[in-house]
N, C-alpha and C positions, 0 to 999 in steps of 0.2 A: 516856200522852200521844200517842206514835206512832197509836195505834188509834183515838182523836177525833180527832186530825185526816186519818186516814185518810176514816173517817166523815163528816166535815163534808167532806172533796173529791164523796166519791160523791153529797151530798146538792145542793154547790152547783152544779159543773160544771155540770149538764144543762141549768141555766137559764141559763150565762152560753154555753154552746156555741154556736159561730157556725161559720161554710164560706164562704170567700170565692171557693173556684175560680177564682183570675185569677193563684197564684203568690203572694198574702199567705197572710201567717200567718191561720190556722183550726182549730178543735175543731171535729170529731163525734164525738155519745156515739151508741153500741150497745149491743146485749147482747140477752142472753133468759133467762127463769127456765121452769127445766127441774124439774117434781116426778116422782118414780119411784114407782111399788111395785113390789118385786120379791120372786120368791117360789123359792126352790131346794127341790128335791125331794131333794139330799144337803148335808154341810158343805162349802162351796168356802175351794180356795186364790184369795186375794182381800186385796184392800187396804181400807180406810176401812170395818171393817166391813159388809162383803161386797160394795160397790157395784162395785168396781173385779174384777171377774173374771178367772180364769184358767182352772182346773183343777179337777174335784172332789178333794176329798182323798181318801188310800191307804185300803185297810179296816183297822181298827184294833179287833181285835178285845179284849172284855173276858176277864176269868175264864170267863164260862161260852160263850164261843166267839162271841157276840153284837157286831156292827159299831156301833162307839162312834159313828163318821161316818155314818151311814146315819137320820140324820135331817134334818129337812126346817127353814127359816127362811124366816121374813117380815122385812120390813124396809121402810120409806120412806123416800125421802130428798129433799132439793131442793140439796143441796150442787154439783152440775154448773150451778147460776144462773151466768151470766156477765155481765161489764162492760166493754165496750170503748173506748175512748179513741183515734180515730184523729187523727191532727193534720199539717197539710198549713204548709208555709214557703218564705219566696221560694227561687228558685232560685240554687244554691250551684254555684261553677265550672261552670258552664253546666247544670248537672245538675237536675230535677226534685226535693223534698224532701220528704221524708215521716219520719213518724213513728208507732207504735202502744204502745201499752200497754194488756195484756189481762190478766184473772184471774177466778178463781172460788172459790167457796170451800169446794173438797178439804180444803185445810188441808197442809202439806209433812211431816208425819209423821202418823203413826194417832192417838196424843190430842188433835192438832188439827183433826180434824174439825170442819168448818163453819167453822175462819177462813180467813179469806181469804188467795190464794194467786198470786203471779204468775206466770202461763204467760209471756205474749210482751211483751217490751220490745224497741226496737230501732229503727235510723236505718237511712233507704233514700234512694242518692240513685240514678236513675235518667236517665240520659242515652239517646239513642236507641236505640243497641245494648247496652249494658253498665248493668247495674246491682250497684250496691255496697252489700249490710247486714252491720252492723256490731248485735251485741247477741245476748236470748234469741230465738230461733227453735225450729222443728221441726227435729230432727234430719235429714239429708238423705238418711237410707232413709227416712221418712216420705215419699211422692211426696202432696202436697198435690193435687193434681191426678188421683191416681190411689189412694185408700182405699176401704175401707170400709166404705157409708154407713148399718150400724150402727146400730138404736137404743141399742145398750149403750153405754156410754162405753168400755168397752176396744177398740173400734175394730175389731175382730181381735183384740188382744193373745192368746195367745203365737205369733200366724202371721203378723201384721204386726206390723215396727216399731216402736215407740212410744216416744218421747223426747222432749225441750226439753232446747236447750243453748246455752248462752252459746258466741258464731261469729264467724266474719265469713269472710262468702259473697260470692264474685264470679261473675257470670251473663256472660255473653258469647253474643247473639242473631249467627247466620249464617244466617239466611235461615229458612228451614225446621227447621235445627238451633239445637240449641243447647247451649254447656260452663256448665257449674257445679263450680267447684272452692269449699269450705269447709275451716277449720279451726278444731275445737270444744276447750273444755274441759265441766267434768261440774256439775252443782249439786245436781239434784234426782234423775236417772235416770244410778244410779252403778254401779259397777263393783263385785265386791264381793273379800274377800281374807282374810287374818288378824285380821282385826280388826274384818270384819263390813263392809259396804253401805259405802263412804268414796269420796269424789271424790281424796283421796290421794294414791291409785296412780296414776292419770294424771297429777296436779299431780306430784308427787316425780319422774315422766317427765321433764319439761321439754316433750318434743315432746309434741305438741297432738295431738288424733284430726284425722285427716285425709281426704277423702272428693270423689272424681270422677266426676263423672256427665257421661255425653250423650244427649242428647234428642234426639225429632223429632216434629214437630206438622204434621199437615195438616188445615185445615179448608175441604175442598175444595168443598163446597156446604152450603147455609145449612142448617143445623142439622144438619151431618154431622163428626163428627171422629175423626180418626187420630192417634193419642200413643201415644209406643212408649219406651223408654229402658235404658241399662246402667247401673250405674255398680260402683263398687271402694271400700273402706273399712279402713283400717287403724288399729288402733289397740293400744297400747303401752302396758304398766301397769309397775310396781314394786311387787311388795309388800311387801317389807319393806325396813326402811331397818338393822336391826340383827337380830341373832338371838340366840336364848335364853341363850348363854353366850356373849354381850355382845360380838361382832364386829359391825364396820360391815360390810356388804352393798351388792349396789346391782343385784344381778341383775336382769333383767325377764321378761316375756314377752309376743310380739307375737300379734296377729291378723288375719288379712285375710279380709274378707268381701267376695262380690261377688251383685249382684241386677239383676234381667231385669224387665221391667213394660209392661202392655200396656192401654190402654182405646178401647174403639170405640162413636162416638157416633152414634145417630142422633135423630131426632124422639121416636120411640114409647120406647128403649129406650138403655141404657147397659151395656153389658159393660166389665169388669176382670180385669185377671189381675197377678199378683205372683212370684217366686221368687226364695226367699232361700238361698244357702248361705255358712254361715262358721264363721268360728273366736271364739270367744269373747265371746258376744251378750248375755251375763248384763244387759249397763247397757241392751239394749235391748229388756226386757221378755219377751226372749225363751228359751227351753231352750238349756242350753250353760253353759261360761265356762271355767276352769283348776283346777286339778289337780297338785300338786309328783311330778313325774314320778322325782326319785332325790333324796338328798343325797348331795353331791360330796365332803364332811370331816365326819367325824362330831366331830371334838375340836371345830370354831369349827358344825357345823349348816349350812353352803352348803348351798341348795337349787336343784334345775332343777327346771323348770314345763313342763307341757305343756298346748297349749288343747284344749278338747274343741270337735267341731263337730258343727255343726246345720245341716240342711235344711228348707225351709218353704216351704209354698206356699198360696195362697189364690184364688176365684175369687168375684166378685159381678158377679151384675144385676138392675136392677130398672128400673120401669117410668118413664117421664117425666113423666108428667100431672101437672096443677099441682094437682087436687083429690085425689085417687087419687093414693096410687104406690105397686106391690106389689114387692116384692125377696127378696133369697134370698142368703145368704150359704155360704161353704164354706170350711173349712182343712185342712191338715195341717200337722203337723212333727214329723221323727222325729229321736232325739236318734242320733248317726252314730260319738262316740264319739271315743278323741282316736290319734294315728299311734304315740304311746309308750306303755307301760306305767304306769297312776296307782300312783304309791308305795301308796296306803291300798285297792287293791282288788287290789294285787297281793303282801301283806305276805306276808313268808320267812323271822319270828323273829328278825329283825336289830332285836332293843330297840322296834319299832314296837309296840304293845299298842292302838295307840288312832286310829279316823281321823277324829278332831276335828281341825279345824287345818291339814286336809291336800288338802282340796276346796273349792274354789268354785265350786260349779255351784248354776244352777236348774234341779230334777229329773234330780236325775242318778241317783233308781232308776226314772226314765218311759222306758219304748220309744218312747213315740209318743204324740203326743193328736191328737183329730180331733173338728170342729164339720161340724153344720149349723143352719144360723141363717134359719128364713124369718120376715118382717117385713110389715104393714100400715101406711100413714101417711094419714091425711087430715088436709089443711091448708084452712080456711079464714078467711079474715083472714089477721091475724097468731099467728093460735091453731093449734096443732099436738098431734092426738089420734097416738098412734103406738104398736102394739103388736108385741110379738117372743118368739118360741121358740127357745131355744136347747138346743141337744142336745149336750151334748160329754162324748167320753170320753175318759179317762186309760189307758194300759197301764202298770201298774207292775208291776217284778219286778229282779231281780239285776244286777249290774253283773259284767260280768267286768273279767279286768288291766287290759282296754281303756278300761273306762268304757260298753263294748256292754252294754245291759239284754238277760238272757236270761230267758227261764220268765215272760214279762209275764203280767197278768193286768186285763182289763179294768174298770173302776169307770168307772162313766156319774151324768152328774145331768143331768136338766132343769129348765131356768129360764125361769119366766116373766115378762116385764116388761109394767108398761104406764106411758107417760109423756106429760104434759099440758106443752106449751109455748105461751109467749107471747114475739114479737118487738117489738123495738124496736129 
């Protein structure tokens, strides 16, 4: 029932959609339907059957010494189509009103592919200087303003950011600067732990992920801009709430992350740069997360945690032209490893036999992965032809005490995309 009349909104809105622009209440429908083919020259780590990219996977060799991974897949897709819903209302405590509702249909886990999926919900009231949203958003290492503009849909992922989170963000404009303080919880891009990928650990927290950014924007001559920004990010899990011979618990483990961001605009051309370093980025798509660093009582099983951390960095430009635009993408990020010793890569006989259960990382046998991504787009109308190479390699190999990958050993894939869009 939910999914007719899901169905039946998408069908009627468009025609009942109105825009008053004067402070009454208004619909505007958007969106675009985005088809793929995409072709990998090895098996990738990837989400929704393979559209969602990361990594190639490790060599995985058979009986007769033969790499099980080292074949090549095709695949189409049109599941990145979008629908947007923007919606405008009088003004509230002096403040400007807005509203969005956006989604596609990824589908929120892998056998849901192709249904439909909510990205962004959320209330904006905006008064002169200060603006207030409350609802799902981009995470606030996502710089909106400052990605990369990627025909893939992982954006970057694993060298930028990538998440949606239920928030509420306050903007405070001072001229040329400007503060962004938010505090999130998890839905869809979670944290992962004992018990596997769960929003959870942060919910069982009580405090909320919390995140500071400052800005500065110059747009000193007409089609020239300067956007520069820091900011700092903490966030605070639980993993468990009991232990295997049945004590309450409540331990946690924190991480602070902090990133640099830089884009410069002109007519012809657009430069960006990003740097990421932190502790424990696992919820955001990124290499990294925690690791049970000792147990404290082996009769009740108290465990300490230690976050592993990660560095990353990424650079794009590409061209401005409204028919033509040629770009080029680039990442790294090396996994850095955590300040204590991980109980399961540093085991001494003490009853440990097994390191299930005792890491939460993503790639935590990777050194390092590193892209370079050049891209074609020609736009005309509202039709959008757009083609991309991607080249990335993985280094896998050992983990020492530390969770530091030694003896890596490089696995590359190339991928080719090409994607047909239509706006509205």
């Amino acid at each position: 029932m939910i999914k007719r009349i899901l169905v039946f909104l998408m069908v009627i809105i468009p025609f009942l959609s109105f825009s008053q622009g004067d402070g009454s209440f208004g619909i505007k429908w958007a969106g675009f339907v985005k088809s793929e083919l995409i072709y990998d020259t090895r098996q990738p780590v990837s989400a929704r059957q393979g559209q969602f990219y990361l990594y190639p996977k490790n060599i995985l060799p058979d009986a007769d010494g033969n790499d099980i991974n080292a074949k090549s897949t095709l695949q189409m897709f049109s599941i990145q189509s979008r629908l947007k819903l923007m919606i405008t209302a009088p003004d509230v405590l002096g403040a400007k009103t807005s509203g969005l509702i956006e989604g596609a249909f990824f589908g929120n886990i892998e056998p849901n592919i192709n249904s439909f999926r909510l990205r962004h919900a959320f209330v904006k009231l905006s008064w002169p200087n200060t603006e207030l949203l409350v609802g799902q958003y981009w995470h606030p290492m996502f710089i909106t303003k400052c990605f990369p503009g990627t025909v893939s849909f992982n954006t970057g992922a694993p060298f930028q950011p990538f998440s949606r989170n239920p928030q509420i963000r306050i903007s405070q404009d001072l001229g040329k600067f400007k503060i962004i303080f938010a505090v999130m919880s998890q839905i869809d891009f979670v944290s992962s732990g004992p018990d596997g990928p769960s929003a959870k650990y942060l919910r069982n927290t009580v405090l909320p992920e919390s995140n500071l950014r400052f800005e500065y924007l110059s747009q000193f001559k007409e089609g020239h801009e300067f956007y520069m920004g820091v900011g700092g990010n903490y966030l605070s899990l639980t993993p468990r709430l009991q232990t295997e011979t049945n004590y309450k618990t409540d331990q946690t483990i924190g991480g602070f992350s902090g990133m640099a961001y830089l884009k410069v605009k002109t007519p012809k051309a657009s430069f960006k740069f990003e740097g990421v370093y932190g502790q424990n980025l696992y919820n955001l798509l990124m290499l990294g997360g925690y690791a049970v660093h000792g147990i404290t009582d082996w009769e009740k099983y108290f465990r300490e945690y230690t976050p592993v951390k990660t560095l990353s960095l990424w650079t794009n430009i590409h061209s401005n032209g409204k028919l033509w635009q040629v770009g080029l993408f680039a990442g790294y990020t090396k996994n850095l490893g955590s300040e204590e010793t991980i109980r399961a890569f540093n085991m001494l006989g003490d009853n440990i036999t097994s390191v299930d259960n005792l890491v939460y990382l993503r790639g935590s046998d990777i050194e390092y992965v590193y892209r370079v991504s050049p891209r074609l787009i020609y736009n005309t109308g509202r039709v959008r032809f757009a083609g991309e190479i991607e080249y990335t390699v993985a280094a896998y190999g050992q983990p020492d005490a530390y969770g530091v990958v030694q003896n890596s050993e490089q696995v590359g894939n190339l991928r080719f995309l090409l994607a047909t869009y239509i706006f509205f």
